[in-house]
N, C-alpha and C positions, 0 to 999 in steps of 0.2 A: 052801338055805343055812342052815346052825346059826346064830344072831344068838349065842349063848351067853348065854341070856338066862332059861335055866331058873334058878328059887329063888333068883331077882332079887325083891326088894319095892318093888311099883309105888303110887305115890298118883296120880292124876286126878282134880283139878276140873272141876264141869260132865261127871263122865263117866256121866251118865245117859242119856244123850241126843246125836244127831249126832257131828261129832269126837269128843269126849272117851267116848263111848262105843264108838266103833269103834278110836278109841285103846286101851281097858281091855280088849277083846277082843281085841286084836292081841297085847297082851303075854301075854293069859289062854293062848292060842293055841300060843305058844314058851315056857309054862311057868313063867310067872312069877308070882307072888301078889300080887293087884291089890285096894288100897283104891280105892272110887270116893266121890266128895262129890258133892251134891245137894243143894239145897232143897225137891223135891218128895219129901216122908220114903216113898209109896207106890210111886212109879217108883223110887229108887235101892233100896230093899229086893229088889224085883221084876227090876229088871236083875242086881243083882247073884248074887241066887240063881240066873239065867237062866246066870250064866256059870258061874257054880261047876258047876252041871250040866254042861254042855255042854264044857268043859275039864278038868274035874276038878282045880282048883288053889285054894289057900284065896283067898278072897275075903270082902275085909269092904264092906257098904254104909254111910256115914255120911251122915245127915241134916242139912247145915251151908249157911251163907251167908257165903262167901268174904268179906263185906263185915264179918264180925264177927269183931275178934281174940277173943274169947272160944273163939268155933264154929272158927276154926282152933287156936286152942291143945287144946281138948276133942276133934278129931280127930288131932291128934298123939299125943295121949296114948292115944288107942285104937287108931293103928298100932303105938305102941309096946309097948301091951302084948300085940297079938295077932302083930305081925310081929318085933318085936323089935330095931326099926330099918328103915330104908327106906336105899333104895339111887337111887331114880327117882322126879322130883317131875314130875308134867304139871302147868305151872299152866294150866289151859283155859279155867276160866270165864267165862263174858262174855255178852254180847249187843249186837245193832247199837240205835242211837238214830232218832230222827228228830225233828228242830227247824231251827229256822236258830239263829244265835250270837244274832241280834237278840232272840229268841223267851224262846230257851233259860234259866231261871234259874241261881241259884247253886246249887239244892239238888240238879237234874239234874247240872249236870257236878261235882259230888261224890260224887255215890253213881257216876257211872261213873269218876272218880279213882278210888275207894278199889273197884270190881269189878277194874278194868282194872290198874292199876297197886300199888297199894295191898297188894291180897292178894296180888301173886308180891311185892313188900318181905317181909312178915309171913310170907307162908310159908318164906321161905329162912330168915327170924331162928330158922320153929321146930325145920326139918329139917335143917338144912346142918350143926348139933352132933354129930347121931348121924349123919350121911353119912361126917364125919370123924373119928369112932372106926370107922366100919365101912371105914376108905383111903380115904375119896372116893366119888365118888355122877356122877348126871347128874340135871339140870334143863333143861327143854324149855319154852319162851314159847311159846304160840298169840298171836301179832298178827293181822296182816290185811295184804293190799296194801295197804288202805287206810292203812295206816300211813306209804307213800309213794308212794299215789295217789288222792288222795283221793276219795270220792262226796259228790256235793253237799251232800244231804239229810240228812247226819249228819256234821257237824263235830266234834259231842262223841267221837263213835266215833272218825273218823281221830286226834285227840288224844291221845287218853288209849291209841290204842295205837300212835302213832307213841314217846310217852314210855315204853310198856313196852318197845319194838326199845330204845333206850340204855340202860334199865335193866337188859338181858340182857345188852349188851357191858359194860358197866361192873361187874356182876356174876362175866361172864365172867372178867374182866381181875383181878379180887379173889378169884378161889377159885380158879384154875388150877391153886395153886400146894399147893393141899390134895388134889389131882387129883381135885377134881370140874368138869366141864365142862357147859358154858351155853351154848346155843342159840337161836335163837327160828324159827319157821316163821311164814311169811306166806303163808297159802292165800289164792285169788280165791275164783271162784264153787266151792260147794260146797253141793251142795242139801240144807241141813240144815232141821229146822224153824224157823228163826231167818227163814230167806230167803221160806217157805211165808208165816210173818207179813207181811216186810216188802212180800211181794207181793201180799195182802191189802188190805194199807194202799194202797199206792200203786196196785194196779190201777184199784181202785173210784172215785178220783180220775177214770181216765183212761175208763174206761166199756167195762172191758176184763175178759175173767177173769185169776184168777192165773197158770194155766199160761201162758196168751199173749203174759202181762205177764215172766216166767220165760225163755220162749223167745228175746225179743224181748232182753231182757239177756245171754242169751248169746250171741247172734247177731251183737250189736253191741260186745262186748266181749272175747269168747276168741274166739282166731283157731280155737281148735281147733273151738268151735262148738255146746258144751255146757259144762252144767254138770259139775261131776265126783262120785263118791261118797265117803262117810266113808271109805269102806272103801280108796280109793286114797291119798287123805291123810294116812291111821292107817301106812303103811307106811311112809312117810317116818321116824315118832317112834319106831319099833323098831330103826330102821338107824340114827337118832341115840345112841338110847341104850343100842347094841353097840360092843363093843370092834372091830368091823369100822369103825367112824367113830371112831377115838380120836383124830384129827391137826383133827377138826372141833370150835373152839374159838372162841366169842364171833361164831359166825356169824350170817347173815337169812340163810334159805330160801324161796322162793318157788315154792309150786306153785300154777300161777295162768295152764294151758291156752295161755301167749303173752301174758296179758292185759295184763302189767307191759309200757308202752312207754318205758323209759329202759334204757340198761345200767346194771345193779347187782353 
């Protein structure tokens, strides 16, 4: 199936690594030219050359911390000069927590406000300008079920991205009309390295290794019975942001094996 998504200008947060990287591949893939943002300046370098190779489409790697309007204004200004406007914003960046609320300080659940929520605000204030000289654009939220099921062990996490799910409809609901469209995906289990940590943490609690700790979470939580890959996740955010999904507007997506037990 054509997505018609060739000489499309893509940006992805966090797309070094896990989702956001098998997201930046999947658009590299159908032809699109893919800014990726990173913290780590030697892996988003290294990825991104990986893909320019391997797709042959322009690709820029930027070295930024979503949590810094400076680092996302200094990234806008380098898609614009090399892309010449974006058309596709992946806000992906994030990571899971662990505290209780009793625990947890003020300065933790601020620096995951301003990862989680924070930078898709600031990044729509820098892109959604030049979306709308270019007709309009798509923007894609990465939340989490946990956004409306929560894990115990990370209250900061379900928070800060249940707030990012309304900040997409309400986003949604305020740019429809410039026909850029707003999304958000809430993946379950997805064995990225984010889950390798937090099974890490929590096996050695339990006196257990991490795969078994791994297994054990999927076992008791997807009906399907596994985890899933980047790479089945990454095809959800291609089909959102094709003209093949254009009637899909201020939605939550949920790929998440069965996990989710309410109707949504």
């Amino acid at each position: 199936m054509d997505l018609n998504l060739k000489g499309k200008k893509v940006f992805v947060t966090g797309g070094s690594v896990g989702i956001g990287l098998a997201v930046a591949r999947k658009f590299a893939e159908e032809g699109a030219d893919v800014a990726i943002g990173a913290r780590d300046k030697e892996r988003v370098y290294r990825e991104a050359g990986e893909i320019q190779k391997k797709f042959h489409v322009d690709v820029l790697g930027i070295q930024m911390d979503v949590t810094r309007l400076e680092d996302i204004e200094k990234a806008r200004d380098k898609i614009e000069k090399q892309f010449e406007g974006l058309d596709i914003l992946i806000n992906n960046a994030g990571t899971g927590s662990e505290e209780t609320i009793m625990d947890g300080d003020d300065r933790k659940w601020y620096y995951y406000w301003d990862l989680h929520v924070m930078a898709a605000v600031r990044t729509a204030r820098a892109f959604v300008p030049t979306m709308k000289k270019r007709g309009g654009g798509i923007i894609i939220n990465t939340a989490s079920i946990c956004a409306k099921q929560p894990l115990g062990y990370e209250p900061i996490y379900n928070t800060t991205k249940a707030a990012l799910v309304m900040f997409g409809k309400c986003l949604a609901n305020e740019l429809i009309g410039d026909n850029i469209r707003v999304n958000t995906v809430n993946p379950g289990l997805v064995l990225t390295p984010d889950w390798w940590k937090t099974a890490g943490i929590l096996s050695e609690r339990e006196g257990v290794s991490a795969q078994d700790y791994l297994d054990r979470v999927a076992e008791e939580n997807a009906p399907i019975g596994r985890f899933a890959t980047p790479e089945e996740v990454a095809d959800m955010y291609v089909f959102l942001a094709s003209p093949r999904s254009s009637y899909c507007v201020g939605s939550t997506y949920y790929i998440d094996g069965g996990w989710l037990k309410v109707v949504d």
